[in-house]
N, C-alpha and C positions, 0 to 999 in steps of 0.2 A: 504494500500500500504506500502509496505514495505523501510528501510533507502535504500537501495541497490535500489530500482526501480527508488528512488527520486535523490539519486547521480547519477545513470546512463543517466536518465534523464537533469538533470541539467547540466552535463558533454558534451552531446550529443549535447544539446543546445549553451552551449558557443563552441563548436567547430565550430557548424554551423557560428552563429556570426561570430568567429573566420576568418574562410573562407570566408563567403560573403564580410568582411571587406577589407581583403585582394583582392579579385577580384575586386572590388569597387575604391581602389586605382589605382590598375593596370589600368581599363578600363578607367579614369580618365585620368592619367599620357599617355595614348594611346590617346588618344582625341585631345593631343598638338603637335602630329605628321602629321596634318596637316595646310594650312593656313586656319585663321581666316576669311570666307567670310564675306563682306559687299556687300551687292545688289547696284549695279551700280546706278547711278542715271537715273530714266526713260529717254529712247530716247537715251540716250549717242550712240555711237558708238565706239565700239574698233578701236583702232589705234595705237595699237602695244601693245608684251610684251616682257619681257624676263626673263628667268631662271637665275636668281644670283648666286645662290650656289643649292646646293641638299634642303636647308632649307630658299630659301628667291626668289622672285620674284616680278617683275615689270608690271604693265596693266597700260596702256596707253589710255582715251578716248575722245572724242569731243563731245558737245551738241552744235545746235544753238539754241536750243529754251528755253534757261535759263541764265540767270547773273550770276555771279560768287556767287553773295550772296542768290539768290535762292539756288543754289547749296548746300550754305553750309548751308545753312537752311535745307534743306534735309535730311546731313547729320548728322543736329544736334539733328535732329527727332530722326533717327538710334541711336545716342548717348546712348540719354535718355531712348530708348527701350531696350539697351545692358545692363545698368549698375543701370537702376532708377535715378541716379542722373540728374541736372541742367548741366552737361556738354558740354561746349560750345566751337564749333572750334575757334582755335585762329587768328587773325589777323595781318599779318605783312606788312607794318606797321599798328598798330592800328589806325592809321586817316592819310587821307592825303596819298600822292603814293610817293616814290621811285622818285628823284627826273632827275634824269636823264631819267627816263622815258617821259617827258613831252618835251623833246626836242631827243627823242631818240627811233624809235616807235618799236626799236627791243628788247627793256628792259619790262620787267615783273615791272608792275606797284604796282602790292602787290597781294599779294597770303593768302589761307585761310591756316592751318594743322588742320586735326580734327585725333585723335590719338582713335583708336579702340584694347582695351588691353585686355587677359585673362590670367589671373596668377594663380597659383597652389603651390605644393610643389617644387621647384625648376623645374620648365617650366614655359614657356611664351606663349604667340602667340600675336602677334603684325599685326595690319595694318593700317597703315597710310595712310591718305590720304589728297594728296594736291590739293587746285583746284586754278584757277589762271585766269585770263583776257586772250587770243590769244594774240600774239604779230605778226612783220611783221616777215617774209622772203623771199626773193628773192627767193628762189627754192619752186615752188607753190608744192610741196609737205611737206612742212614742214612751210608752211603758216600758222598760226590757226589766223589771225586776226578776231574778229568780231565772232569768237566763242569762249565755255568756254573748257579748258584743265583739265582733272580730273584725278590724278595720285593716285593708289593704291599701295602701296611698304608694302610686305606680309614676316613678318618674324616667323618662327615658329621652334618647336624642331624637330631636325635630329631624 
């Protein structure tokens, strides 16, 4: 074989490279263009969302058949499957509830955030999720007493 087949060759090749590289990036950098799902917790029900911006949204849901820290065990499952790591939703407050809650049955007694991240070269995609105890409300449509409230807030690149 001749130097001329082996340059051509060799040329041909890193072009390919070249290319595939570049598509690769692209289809990457396209990936963050939309939200991050996280699988609802079993049973939940939706109970509302809304459109923030063209890049960020709000789901709304209720379970009665799980405790707030079921829940975030759940989600802490999802964690560990997303990243490998020990990552653990956090707790606010860490022990002990919100103290106005305890004479107040329309305060959120403490609530979990478990943060669901994927980063790249300059993108993100972000979901957060909060879950929380039901509190009272007089308008039984906005009651969650005695169930859990699970909040997915979806941010991602335009």
């Amino acid at each position: 074989m001749s130097i001329f087949r082996i340059g051509t060759l060799i040329a041909i090749l890193g072009v390919l490279l070249i290319v595939g590289g570049v598509a690769a990036y692209f289809l990457d950098q396209n990936s963050y263009k939309a939200p991050l799902d996280v699988e609802v917790f079993p049973g939940a029900e939706a109970w509302g969302n809304a459109r923030e911006t063209n890049a960020s949204r709000r789901s709304l849901f209720l379970t009665s058949n799980a405790s707030p820290e079921e829940v975030a065990a759940y989600y802490e499952e999802k964690l560990r499957a997303l990243d490998g790591t020990d990552q653990r939703c956090q707790r606010i407050p860490a022990i002990g509830e919100i103290k106005t809650a305890a004479t107040d049955r329309t305060v959120v007694p403490y609530w979990y955030i478990c943060l669901f991240q994927r980063t790249s070269l300059n993108v993100s995609q972000q979901t957060t999720v909060t879950i929380q105890p039901g509190v009272f409300n007089a308008n039984p449509d906005l009651n969650t007493e005695g169930m859990t409230v699970i909040e997915h807030s979806q941010r991602w690149q335009p």
